[in-house]
Backbone as numpy.savetxt, mean C-alpha at the origin, in Angstrom:
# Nx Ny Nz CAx CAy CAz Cx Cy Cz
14.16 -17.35 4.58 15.56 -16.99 4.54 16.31 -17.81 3.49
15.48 -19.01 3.68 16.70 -19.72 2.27 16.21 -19.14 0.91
15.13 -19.25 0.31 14.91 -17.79 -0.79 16.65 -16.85 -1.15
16.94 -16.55 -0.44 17.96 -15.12 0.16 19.28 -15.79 -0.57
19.40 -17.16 -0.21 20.93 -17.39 -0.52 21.07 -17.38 -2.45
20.32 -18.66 -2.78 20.73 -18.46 -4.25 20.55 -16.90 -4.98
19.46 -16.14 -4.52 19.08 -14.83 -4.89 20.54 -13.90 -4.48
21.14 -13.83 -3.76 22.48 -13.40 -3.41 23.46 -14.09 -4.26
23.85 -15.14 -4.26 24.58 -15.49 -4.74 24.33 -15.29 -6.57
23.48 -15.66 -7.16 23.00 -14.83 -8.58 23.11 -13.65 -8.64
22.81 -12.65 -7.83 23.09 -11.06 -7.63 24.61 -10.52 -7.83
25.58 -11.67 -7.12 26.77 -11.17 -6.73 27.68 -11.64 -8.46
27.08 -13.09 -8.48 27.53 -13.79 -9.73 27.49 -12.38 -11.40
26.44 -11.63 -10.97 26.05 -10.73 -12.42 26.62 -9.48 -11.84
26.66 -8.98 -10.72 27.44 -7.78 -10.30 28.65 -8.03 -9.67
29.74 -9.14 -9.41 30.70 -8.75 -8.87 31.85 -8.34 -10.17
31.55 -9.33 -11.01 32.92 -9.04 -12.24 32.42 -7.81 -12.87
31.89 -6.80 -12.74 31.56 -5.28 -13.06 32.50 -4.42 -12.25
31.80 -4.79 -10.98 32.48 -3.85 -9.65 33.82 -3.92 -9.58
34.26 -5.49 -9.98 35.77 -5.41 -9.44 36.34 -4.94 -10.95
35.75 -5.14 -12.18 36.69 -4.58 -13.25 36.85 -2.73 -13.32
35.50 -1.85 -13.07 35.75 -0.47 -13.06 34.69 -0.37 -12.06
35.09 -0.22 -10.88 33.98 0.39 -10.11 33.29 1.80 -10.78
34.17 2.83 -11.32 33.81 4.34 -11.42 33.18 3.70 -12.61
33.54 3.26 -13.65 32.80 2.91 -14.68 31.13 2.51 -14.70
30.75 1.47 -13.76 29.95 0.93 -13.07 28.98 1.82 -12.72
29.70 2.99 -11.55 28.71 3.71 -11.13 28.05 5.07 -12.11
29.10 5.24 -13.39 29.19 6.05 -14.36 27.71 5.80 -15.40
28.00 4.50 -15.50 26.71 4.01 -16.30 25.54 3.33 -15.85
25.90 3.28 -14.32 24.13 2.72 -13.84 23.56 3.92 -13.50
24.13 4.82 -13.04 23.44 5.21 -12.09 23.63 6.98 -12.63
24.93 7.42 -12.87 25.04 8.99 -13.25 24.54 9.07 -14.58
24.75 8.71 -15.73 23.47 8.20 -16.65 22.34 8.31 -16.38
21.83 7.75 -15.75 20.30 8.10 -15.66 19.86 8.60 -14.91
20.79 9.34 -14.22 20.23 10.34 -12.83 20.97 12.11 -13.60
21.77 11.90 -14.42 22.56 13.05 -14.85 23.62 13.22 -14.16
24.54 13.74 -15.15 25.52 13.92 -14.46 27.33 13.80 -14.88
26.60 12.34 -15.85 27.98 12.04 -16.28 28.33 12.50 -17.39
29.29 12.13 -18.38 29.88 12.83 -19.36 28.74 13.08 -20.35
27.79 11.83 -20.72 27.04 11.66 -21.28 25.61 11.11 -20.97
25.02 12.43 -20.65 23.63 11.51 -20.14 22.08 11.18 -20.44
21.78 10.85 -19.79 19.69 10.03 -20.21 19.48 11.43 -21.01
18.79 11.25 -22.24 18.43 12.23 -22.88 17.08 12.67 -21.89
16.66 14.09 -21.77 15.28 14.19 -21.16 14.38 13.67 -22.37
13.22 13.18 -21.73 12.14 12.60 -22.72 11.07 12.51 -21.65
10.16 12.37 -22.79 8.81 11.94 -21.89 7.72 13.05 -21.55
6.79 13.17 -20.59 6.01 14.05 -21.02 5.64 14.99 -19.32
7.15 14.83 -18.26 6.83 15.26 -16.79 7.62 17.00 -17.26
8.15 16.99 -15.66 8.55 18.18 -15.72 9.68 18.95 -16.76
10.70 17.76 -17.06 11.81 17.61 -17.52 11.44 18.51 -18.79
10.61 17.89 -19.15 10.12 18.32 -20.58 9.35 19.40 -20.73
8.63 20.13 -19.45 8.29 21.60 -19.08 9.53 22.20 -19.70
10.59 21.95 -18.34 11.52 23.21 -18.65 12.11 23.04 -20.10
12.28 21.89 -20.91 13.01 21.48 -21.80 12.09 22.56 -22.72
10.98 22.60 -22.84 9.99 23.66 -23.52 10.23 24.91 -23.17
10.36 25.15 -22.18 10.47 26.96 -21.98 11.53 27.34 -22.12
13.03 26.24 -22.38 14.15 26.77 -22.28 14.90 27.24 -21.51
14.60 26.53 -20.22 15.35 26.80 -18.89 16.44 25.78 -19.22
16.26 24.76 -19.72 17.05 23.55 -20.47 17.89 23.23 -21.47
18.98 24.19 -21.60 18.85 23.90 -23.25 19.05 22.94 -24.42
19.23 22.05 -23.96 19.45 20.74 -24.98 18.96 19.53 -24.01
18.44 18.53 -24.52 18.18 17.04 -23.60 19.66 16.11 -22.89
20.47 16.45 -22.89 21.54 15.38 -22.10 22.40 16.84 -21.56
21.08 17.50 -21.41 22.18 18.36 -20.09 21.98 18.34 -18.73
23.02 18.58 -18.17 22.77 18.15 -16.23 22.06 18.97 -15.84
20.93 18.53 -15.09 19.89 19.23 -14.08 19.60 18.39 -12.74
19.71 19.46 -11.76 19.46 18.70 -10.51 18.12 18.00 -10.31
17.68 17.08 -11.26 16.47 16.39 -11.04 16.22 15.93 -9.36
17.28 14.95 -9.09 17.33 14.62 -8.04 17.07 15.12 -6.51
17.56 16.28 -6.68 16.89 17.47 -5.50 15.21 17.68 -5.55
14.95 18.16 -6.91 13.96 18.06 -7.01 12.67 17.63 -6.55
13.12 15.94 -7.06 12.37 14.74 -7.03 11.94 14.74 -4.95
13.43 14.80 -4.45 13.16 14.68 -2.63 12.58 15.72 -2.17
12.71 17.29 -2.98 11.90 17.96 -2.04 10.30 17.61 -2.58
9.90 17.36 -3.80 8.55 17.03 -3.46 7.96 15.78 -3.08
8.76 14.64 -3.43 8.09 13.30 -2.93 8.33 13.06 -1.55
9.47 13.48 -0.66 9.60 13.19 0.97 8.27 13.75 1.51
8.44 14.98 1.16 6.87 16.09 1.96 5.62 14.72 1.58
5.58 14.47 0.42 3.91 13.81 0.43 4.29 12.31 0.89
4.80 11.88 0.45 5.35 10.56 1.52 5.50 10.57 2.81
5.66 11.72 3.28 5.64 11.46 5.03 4.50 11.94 5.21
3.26 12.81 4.69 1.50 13.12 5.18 1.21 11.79 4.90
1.89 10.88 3.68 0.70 9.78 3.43 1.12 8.28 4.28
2.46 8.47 5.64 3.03 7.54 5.90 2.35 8.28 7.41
1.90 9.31 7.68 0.76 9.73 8.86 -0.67 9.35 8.79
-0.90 9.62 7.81 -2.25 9.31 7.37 -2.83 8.16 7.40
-1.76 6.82 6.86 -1.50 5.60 7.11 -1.81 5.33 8.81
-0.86 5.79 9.14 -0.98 5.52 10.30 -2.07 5.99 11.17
-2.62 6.95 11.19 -3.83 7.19 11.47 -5.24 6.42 11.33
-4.97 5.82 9.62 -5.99 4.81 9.22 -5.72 3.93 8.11
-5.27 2.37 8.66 -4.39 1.62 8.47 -5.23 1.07 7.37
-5.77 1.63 5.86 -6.47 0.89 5.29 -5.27 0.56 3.80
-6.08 -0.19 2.89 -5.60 -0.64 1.56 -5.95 0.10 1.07
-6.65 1.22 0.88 -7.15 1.99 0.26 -6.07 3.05 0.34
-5.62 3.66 1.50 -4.74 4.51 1.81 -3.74 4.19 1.90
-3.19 2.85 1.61 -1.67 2.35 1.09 -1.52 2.71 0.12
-2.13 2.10 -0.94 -2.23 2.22 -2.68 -2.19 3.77 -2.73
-3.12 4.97 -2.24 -3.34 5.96 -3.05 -2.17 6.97 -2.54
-1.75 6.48 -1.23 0.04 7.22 -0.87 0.85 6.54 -1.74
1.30 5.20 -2.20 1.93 4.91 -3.49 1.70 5.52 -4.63
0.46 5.35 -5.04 0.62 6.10 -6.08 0.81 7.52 -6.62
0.52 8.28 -5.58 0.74 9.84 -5.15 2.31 9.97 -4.77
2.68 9.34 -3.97 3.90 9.68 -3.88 5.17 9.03 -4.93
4.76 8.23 -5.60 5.42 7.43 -6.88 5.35 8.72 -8.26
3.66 9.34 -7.70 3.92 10.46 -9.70 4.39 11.46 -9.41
4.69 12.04 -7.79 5.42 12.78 -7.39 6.87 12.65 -7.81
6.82 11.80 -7.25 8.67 10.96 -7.54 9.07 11.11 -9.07
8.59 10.37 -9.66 8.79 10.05 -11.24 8.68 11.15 -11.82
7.28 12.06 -11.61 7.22 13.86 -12.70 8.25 14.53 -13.03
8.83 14.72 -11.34 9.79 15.01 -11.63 11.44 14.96 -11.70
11.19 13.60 -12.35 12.47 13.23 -12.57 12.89 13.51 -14.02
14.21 13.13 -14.50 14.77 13.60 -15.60 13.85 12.93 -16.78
13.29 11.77 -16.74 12.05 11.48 -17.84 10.54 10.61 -17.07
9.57 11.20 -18.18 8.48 10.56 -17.24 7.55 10.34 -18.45
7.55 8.78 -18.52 7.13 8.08 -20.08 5.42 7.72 -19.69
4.87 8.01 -20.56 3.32 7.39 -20.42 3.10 5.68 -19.89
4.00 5.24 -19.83 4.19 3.35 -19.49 3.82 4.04 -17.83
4.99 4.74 -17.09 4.53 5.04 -16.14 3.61 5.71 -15.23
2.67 6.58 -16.10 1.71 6.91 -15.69 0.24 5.70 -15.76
0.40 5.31 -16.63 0.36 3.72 -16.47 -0.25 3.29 -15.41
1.13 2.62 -15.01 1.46 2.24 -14.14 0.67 2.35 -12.61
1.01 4.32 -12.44 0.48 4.91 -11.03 -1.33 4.75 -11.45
-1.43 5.00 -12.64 -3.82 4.79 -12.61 -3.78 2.75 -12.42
-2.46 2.18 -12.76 -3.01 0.62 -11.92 -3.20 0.68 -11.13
-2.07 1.18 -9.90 -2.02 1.40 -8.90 -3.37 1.81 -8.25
-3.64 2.96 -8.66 -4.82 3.45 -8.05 -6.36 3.45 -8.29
-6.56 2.38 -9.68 -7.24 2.36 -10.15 -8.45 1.23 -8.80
-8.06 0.02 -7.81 -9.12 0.01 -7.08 -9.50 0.64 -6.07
-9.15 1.89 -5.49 -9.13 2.74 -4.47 -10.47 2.94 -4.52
-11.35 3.38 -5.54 -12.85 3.60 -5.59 -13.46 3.01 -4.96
-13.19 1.47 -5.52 -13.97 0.02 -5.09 -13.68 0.21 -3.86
-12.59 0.26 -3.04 -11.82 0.29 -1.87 -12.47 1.08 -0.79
-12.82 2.58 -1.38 -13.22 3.18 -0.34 -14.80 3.21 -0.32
-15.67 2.86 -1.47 -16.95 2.33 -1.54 -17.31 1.03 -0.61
-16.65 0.10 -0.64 -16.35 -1.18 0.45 -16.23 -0.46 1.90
-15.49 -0.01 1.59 -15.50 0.84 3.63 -16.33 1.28 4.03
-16.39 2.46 3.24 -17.98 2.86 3.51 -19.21 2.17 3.96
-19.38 1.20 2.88 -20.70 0.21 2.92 -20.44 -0.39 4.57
-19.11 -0.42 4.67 -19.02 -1.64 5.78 -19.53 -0.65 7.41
-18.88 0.67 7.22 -18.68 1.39 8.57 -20.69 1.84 8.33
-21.29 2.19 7.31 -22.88 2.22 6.91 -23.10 1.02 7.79
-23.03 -0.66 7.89 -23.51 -1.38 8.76 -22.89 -1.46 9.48
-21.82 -0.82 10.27 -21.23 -1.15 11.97 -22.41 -0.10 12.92
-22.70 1.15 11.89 -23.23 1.72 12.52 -24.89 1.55 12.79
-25.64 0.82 11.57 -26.62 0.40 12.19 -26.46 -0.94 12.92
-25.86 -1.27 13.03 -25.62 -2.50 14.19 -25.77 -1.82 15.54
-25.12 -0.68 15.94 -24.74 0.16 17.01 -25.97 1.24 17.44
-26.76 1.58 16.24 -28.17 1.96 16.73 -29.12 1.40 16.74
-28.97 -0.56 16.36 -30.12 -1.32 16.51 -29.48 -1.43 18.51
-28.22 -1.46 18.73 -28.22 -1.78 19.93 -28.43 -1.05 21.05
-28.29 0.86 20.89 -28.60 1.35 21.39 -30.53 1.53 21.54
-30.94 1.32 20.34 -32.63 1.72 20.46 -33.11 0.19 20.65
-32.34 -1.12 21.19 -33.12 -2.16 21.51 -33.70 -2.03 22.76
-34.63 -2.61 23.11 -35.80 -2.66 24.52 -34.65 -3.12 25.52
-34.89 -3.02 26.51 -33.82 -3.40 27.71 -34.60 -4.40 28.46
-33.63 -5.40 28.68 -33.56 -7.57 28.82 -33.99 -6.90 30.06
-35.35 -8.33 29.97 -36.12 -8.29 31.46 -34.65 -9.09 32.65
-35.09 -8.77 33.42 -33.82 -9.57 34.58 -34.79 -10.94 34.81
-35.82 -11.00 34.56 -35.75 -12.27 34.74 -35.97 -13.17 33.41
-35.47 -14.33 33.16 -35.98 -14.71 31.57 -37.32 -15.04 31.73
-37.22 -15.24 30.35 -38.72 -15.42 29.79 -39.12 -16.90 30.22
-40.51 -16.76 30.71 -41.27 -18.50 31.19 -41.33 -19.31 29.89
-40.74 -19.27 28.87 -40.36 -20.24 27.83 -39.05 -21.57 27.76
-38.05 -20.43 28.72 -36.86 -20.76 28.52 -36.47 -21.47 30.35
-37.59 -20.97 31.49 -37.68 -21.76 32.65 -37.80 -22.79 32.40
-37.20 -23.74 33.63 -36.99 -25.11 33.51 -38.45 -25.37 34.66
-39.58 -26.65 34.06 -40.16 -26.74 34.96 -40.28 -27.08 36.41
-41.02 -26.14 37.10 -40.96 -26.30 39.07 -41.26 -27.55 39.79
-42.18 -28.45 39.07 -42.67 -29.18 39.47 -41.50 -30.25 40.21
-42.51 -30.97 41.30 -41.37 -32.28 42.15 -41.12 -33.92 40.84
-40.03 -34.01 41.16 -40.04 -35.43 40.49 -41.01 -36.56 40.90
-41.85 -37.14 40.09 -42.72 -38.55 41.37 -41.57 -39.51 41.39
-42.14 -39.75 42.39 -40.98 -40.90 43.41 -41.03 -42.04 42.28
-39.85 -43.08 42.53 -39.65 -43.70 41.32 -39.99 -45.41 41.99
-40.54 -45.41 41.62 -41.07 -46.96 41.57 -39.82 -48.27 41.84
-40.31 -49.13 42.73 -38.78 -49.71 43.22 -38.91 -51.07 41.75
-38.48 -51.54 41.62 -38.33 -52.80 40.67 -39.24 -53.78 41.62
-39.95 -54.44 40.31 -40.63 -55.93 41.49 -39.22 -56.59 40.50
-39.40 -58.28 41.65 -38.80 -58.90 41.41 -39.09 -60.13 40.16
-37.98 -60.39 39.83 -37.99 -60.94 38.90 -38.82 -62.60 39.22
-39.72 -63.12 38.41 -40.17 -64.76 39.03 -39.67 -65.75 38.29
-39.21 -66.44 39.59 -38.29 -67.78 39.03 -39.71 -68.75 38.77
């Protein structure tokens, strides 16, 4: 929690004299800018959907408003919530990473630009999933011969083995001390 304070207080230090000079301004250029929208916006670029339609001419110029944003939620919520079941179903690293990264090129395709840095990005992401699910494999390959060495083992005599008996025999009686001579 202490982490939290200087990190807040630096946060507020670089965003409060913004907010309080033009809020609309603020939200004009962080955010409607690069989502579309505002007077003047993110040129489309890059090589996702944006740049489909920008090709067929459903688009007609790059800084024109398109509901990217709709877009983007109806396809990334749908695969983000199978891969936040799926998860849950089977709580691996393997199936963290490859719902991130699936639901991240979902997200990004189709947004207003989608630059090769970020495709990138999603094959880091997913690039040890192989190793990941090769490792599982190998591992659930020996749970299960563990589980048919234990089912096809011989069945334990009830009594142990005369190796591990303690011998029957009586103790001999123990000899009293003679006495010591003065």
């Amino acid at each position: 929690m202490r982490p939290l304070v200087p990190a807040s207080v630096l946060l507020a230090v670089t965003f409060v004299p913004f907010l309080v000079n033009d809020f609309a301004a603020f939200y004009d250029d962080v955010v409607r800018y690069n989502a579309g929208g505002a007077a003047w916006t993110y040129p489309i670029s890059g090589m996702g959907f944006s740049a489909l339609l920008l090709w067929l001419g459903i688009i007609e110029y790059r800084q024109a408003d398109f509901p990217f944003a709709a877009i983007e939620i109806a396809v990334a919520v749908p695969v983000a919530l199978w891969w936040f079941r799926r998860i849950w179903r089977d709580p691996t690293i393997a199936n963290l990473l490859t719902g991130y990264a699936i639901t991240l090129l979902a997200f990004l395709f189709f947004g207003r630009y989608f630059q090769g840095n970020y495709l990138g990005y999603i094959l880091a992401v997913a690039t040890p999933v192989p190793f990941l699910l090769r490792e599982a494999h190998a591992s659930v390959r020996v749970r299960r011969r563990r589980e048919r060495r234990v089912l096809v083992a011989p069945p334990v005599p009830a009594e142990p083995a005369p190796f591990l008996v303690a011998p029957q025999t009586q103790p001999e009686a123990i000899a009293e001390p003679t006495p010591a001579l003065e």
